[in-house]
MOPAC internal coordinates of N, CA, C and O (Angstrom, degrees):
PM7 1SCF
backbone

  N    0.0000 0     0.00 0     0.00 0    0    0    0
  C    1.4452 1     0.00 0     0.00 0    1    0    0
  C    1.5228 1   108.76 1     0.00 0    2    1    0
  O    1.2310 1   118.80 1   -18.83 1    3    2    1
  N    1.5422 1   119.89 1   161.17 1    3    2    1
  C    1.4900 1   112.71 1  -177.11 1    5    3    2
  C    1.3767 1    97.55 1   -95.48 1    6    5    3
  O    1.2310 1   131.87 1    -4.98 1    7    6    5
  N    1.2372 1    94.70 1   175.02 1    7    6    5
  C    1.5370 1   122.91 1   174.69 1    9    7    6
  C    1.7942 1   114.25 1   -86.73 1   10    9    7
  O    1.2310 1   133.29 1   -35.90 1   11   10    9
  N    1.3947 1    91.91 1   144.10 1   11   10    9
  C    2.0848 1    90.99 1  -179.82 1   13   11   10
  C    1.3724 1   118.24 1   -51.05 1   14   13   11
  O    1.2310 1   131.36 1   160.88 1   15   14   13
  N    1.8341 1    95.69 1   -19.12 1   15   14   13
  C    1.5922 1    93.05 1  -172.02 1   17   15   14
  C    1.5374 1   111.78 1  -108.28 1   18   17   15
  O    1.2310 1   109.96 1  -139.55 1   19   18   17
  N    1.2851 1   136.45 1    40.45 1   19   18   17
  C    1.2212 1   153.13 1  -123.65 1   21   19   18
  C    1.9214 1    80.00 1  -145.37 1   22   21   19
  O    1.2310 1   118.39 1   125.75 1   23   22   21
  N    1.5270 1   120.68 1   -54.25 1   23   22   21
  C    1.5135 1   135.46 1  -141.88 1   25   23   22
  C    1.5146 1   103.27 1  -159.27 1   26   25   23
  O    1.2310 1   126.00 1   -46.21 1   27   26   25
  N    1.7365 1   106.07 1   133.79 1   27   26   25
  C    1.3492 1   114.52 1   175.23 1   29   27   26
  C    1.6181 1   118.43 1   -98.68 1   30   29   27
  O    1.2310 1   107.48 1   -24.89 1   31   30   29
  N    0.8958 1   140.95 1   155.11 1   31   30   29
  C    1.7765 1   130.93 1  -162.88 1   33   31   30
  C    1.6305 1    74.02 1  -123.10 1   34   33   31
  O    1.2310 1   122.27 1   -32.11 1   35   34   33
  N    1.7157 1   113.25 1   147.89 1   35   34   33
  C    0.9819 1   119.95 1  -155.39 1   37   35   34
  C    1.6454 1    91.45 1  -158.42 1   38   37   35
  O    1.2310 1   114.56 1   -68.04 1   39   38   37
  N    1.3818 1   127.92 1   111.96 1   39   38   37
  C    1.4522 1   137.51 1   171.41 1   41   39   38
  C    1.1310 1   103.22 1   -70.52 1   42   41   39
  O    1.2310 1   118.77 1   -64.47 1   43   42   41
  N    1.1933 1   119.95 1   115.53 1   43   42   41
  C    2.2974 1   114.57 1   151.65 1   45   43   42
  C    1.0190 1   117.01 1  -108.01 1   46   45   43
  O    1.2310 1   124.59 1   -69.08 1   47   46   45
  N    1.4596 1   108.79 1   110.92 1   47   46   45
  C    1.5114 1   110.93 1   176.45 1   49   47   46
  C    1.5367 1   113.10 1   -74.00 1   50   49   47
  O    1.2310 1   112.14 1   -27.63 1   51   50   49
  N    1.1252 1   132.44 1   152.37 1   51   50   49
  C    1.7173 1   148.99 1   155.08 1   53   51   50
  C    1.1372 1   113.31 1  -168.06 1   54   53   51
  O    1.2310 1   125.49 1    22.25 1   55   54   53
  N    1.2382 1   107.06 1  -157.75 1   55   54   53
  C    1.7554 1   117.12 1   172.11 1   57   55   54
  C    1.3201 1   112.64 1   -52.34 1   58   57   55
  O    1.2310 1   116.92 1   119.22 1   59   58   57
  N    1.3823 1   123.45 1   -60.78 1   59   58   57
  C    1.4031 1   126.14 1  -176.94 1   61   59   58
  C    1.7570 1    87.64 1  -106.32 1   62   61   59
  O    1.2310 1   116.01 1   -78.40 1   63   62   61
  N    1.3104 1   125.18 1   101.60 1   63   62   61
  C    1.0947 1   119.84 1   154.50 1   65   63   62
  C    2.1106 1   111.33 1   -57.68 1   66   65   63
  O    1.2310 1   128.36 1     3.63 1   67   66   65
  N    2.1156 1   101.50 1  -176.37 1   67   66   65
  C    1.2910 1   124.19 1  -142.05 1   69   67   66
  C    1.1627 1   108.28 1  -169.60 1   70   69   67
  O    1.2310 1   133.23 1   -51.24 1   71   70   69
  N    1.1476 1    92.04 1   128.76 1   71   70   69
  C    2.2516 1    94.31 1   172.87 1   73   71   70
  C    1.4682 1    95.77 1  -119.04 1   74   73   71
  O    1.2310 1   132.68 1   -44.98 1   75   74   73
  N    1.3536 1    93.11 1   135.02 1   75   74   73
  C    2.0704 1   103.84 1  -175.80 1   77   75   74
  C    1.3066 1    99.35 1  -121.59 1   78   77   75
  O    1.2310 1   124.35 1   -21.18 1   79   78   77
  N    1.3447 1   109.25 1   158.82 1   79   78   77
  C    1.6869 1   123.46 1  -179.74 1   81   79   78
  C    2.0713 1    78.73 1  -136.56 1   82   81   79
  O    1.2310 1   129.30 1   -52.97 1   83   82   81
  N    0.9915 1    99.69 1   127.03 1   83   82   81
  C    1.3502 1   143.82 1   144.78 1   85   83   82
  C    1.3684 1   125.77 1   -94.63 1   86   85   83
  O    1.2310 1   118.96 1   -41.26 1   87   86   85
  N    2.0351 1   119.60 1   138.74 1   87   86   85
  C    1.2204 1   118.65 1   156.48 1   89   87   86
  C    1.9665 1   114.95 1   -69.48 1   90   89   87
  O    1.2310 1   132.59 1     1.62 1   91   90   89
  N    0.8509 1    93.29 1  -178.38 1   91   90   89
  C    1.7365 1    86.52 1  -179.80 1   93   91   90
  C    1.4112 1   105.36 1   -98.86 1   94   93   91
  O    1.2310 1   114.39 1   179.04 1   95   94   93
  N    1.1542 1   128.24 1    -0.96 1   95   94   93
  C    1.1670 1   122.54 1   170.51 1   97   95   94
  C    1.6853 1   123.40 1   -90.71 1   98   97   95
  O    1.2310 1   122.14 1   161.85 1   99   98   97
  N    1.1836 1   113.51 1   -18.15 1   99   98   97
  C    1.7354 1   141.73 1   148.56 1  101   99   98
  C    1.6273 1   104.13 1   143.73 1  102  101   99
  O    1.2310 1   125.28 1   159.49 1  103  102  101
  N    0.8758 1   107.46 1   -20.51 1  103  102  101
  C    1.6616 1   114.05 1  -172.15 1  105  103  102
  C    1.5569 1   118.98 1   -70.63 1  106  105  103
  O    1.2310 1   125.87 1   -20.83 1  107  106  105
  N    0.9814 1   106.33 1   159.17 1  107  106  105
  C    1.4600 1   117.50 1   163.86 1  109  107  106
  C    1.7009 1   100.25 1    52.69 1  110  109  107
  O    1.2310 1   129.47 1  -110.15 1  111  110  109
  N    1.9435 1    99.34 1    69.85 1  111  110  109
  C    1.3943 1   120.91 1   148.32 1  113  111  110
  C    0.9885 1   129.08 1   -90.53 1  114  113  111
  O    1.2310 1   121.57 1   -47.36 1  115  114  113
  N    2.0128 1   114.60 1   132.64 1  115  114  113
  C    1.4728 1   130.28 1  -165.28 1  117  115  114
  C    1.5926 1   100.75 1  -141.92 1  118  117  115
  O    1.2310 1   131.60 1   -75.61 1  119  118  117
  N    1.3779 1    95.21 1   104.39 1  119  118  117
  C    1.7858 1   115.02 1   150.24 1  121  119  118
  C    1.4588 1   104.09 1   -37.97 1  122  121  119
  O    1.2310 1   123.91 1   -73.15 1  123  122  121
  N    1.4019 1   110.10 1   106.85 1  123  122  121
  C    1.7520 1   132.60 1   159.48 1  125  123  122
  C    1.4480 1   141.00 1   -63.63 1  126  125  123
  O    1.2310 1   138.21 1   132.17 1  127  126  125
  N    1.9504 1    82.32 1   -47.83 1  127  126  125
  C    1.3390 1   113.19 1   173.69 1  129  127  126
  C    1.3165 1   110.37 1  -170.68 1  130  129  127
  O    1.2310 1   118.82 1   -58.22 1  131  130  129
  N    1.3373 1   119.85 1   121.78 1  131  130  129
  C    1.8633 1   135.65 1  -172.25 1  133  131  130
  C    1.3342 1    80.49 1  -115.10 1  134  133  131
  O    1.2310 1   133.67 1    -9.18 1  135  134  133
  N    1.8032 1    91.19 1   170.82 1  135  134  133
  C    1.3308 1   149.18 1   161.79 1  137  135  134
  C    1.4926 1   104.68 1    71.07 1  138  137  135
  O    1.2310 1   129.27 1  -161.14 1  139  138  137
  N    1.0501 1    99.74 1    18.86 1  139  138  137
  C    1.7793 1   102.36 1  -176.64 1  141  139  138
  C    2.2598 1   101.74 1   -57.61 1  142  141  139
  O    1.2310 1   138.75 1   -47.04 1  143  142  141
  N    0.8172 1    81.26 1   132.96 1  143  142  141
  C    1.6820 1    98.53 1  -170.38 1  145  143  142
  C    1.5907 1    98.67 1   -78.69 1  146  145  143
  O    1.2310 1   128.29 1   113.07 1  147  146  145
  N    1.3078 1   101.65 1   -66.93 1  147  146  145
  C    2.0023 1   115.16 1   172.25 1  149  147  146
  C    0.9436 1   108.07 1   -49.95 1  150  149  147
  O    1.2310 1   121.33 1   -39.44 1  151  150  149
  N    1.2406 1   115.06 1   140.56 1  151  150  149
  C    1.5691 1   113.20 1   144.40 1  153  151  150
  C    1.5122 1   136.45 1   -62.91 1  154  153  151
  O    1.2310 1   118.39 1   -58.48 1  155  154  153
  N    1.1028 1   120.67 1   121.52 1  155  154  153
  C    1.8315 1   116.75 1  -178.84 1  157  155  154
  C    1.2702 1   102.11 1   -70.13 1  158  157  155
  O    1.2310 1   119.47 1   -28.45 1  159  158  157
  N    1.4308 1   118.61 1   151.55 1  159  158  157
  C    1.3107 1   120.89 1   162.22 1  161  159  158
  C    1.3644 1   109.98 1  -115.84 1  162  161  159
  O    1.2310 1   110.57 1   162.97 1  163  162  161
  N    1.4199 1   135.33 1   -17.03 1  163  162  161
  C    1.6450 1   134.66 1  -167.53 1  165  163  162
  C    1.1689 1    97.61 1  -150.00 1  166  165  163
  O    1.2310 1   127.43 1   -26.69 1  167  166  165
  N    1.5312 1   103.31 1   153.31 1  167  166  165
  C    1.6869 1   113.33 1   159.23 1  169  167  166
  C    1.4872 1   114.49 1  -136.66 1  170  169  167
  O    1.2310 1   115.30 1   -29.77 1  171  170  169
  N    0.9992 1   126.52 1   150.23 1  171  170  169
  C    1.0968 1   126.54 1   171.15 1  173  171  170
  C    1.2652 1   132.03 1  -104.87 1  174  173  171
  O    1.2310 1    91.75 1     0.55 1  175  174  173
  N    1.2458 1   165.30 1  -179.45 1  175  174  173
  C    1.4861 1   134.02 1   127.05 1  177  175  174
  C    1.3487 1   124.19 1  -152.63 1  178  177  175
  O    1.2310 1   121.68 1   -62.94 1  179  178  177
  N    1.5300 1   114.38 1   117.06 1  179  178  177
  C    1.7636 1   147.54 1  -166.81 1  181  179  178
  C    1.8070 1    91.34 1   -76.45 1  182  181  179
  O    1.2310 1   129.09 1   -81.39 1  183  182  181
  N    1.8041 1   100.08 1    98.61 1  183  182  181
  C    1.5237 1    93.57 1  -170.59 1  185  183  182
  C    1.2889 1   113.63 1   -93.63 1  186  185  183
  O    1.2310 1   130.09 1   168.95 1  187  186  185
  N    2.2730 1    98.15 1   -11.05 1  187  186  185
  C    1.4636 1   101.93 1   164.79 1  189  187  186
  C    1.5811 1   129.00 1   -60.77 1  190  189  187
  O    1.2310 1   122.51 1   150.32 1  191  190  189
  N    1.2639 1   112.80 1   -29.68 1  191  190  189
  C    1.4516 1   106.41 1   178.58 1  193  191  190
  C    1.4100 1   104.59 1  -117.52 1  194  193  191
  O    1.2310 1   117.09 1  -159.94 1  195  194  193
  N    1.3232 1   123.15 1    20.06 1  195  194  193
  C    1.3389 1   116.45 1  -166.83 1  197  195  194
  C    1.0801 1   162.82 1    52.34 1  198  197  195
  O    1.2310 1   127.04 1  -142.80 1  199  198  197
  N    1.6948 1   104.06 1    37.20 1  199  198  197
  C    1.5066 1   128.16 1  -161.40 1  201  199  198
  C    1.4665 1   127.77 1  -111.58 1  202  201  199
  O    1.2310 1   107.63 1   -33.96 1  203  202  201
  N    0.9166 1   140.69 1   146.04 1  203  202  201
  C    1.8446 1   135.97 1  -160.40 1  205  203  202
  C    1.5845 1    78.78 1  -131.19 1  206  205  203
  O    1.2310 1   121.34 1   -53.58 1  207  206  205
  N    1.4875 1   115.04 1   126.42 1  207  206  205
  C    1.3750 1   139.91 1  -175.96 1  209  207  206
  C    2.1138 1    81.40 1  -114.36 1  210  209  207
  O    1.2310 1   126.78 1   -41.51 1  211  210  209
  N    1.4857 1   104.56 1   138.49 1  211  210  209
  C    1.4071 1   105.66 1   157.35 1  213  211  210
  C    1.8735 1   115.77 1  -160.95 1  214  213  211
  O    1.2310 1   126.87 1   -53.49 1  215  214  213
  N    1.1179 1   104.40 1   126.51 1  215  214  213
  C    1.3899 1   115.92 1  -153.21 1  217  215  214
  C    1.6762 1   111.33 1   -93.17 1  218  217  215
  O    1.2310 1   123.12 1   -23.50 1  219  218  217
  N    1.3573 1   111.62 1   156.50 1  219  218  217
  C    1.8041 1   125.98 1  -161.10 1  221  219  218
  C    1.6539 1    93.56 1  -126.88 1  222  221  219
  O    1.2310 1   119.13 1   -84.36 1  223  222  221
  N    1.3063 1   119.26 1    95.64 1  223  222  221
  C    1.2313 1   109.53 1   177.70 1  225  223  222
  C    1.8068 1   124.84 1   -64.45 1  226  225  223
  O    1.2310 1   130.84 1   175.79 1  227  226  225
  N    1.3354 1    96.69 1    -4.21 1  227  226  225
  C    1.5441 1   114.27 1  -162.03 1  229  227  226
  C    1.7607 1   135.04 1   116.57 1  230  229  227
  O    1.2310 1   130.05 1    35.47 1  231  230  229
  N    1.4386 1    98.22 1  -144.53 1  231  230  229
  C    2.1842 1    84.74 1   176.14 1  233  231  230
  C    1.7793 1    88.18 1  -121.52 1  234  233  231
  O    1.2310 1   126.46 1   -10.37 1  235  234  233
  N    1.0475 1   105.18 1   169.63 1  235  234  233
  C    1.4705 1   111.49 1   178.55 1  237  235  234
  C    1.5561 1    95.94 1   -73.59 1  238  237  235
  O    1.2310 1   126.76 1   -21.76 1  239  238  237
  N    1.3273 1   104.61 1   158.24 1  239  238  237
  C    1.2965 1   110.36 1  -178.39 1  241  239  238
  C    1.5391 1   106.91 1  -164.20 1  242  241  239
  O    1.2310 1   114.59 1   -40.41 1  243  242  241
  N    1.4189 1   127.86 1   139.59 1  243  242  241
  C    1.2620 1   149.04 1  -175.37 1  245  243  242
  C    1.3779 1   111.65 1  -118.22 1  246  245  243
  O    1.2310 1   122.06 1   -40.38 1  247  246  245
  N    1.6787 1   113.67 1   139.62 1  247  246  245
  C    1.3822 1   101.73 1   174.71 1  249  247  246
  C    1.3765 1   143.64 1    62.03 1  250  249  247
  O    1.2310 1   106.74 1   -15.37 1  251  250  249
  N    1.2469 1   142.28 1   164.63 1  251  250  249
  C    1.7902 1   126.58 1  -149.45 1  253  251  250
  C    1.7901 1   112.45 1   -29.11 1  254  253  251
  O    1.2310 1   130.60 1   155.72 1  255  254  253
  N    1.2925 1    97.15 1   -24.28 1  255  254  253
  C    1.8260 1    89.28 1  -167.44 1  257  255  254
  C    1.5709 1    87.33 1   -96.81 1  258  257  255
  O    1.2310 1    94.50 1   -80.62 1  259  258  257
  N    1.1551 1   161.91 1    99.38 1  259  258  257
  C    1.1708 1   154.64 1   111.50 1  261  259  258
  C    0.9115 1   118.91 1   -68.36 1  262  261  259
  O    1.2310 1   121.27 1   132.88 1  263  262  261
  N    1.2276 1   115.18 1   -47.12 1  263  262  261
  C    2.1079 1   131.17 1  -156.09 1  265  263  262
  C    2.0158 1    83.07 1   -82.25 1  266  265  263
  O    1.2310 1   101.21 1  -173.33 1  267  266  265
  N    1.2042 1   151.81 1     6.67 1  267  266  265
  C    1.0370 1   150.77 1  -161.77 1  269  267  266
  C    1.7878 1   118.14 1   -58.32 1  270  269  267
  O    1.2310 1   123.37 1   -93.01 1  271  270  269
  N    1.3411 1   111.15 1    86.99 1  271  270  269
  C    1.7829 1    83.00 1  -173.36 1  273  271  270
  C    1.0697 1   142.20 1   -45.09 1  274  273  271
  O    1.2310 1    91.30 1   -53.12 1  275  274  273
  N    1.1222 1   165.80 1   126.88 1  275  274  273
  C    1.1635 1   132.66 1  -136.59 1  277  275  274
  C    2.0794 1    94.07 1   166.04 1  278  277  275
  O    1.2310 1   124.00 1   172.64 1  279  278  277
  N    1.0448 1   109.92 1    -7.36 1  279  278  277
  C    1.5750 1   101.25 1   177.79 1  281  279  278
  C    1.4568 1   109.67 1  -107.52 1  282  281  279
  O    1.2310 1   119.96 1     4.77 1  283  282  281
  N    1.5263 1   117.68 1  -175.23 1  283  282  281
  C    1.3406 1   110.00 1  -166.20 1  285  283  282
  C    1.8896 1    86.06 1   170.33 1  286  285  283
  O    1.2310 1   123.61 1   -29.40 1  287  286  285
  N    1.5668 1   110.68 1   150.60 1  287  286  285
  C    1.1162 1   153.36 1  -174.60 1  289  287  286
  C    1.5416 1   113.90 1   -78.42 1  290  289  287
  O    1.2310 1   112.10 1    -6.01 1  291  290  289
  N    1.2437 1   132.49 1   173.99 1  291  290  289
  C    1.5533 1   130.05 1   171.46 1  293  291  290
  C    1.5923 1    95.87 1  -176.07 1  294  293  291
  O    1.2310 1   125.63 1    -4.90 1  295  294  293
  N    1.3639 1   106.79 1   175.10 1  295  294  293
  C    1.7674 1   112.95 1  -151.72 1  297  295  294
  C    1.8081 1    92.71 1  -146.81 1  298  297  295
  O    1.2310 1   120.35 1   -30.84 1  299  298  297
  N    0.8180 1   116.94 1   149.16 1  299  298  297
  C    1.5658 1   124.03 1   170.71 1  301  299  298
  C    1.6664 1    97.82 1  -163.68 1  302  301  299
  O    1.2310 1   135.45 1   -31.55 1  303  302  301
  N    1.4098 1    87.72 1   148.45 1  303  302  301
  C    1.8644 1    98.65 1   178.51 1  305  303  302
  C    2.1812 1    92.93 1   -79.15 1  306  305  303
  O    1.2310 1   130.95 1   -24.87 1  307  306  305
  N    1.2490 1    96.48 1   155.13 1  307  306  305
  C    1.0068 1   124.89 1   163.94 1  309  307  306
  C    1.9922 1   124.64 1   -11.39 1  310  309  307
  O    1.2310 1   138.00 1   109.31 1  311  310  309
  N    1.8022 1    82.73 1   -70.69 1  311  310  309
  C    1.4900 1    98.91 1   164.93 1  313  311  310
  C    1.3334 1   119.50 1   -79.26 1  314  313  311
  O    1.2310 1   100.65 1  -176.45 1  315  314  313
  N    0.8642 1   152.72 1     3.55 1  315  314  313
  C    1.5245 1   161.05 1   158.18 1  317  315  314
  C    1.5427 1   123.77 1   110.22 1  318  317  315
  O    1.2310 1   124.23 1  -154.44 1  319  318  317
  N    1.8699 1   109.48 1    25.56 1  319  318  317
  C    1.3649 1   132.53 1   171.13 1  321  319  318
  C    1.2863 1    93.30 1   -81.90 1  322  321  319
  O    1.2310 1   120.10 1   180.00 1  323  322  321

């Protein structure tokens, strides 16, 4: 398996956001995970078992409903299964 420092994990926000793994040298970019609708706000990544953690803080919100629960976590293997 590689090393964390082998590849950079890289958020793209747009319409359909994307989590990218990059070499560190810029080359050799690979879509992980597309069409994400939400926006991610975090990633994590468990290089012992090989997992990319990436987090949904929720919807924007103003006023009494801010504190709203409403976010939640997601899991993808490594390679973008």
């Amino acid at each position: 398996m590689r090393t964390s420092t082998d590849r950079i994990i890289l958020l793209s926000l747009g319409p359909e956001s994307r989590i990218l793994s990059i070499s560190t040298d810029g080359s050799d970019v690979k879509v992980l995970v597309d069409g994400l609708v939400a926006k991610p706000d975090g990633v994590a990544i468990d290089p012992i078992n090989g997992h990319l953690f990436y987090t949904f803080m929720g919807i924007v919100r103003q006023g009494e409903d801010f504190f709203e629960v409403d976010g939640y976590i997601e899991r993808a293997n490594l390679d973008g299964t």
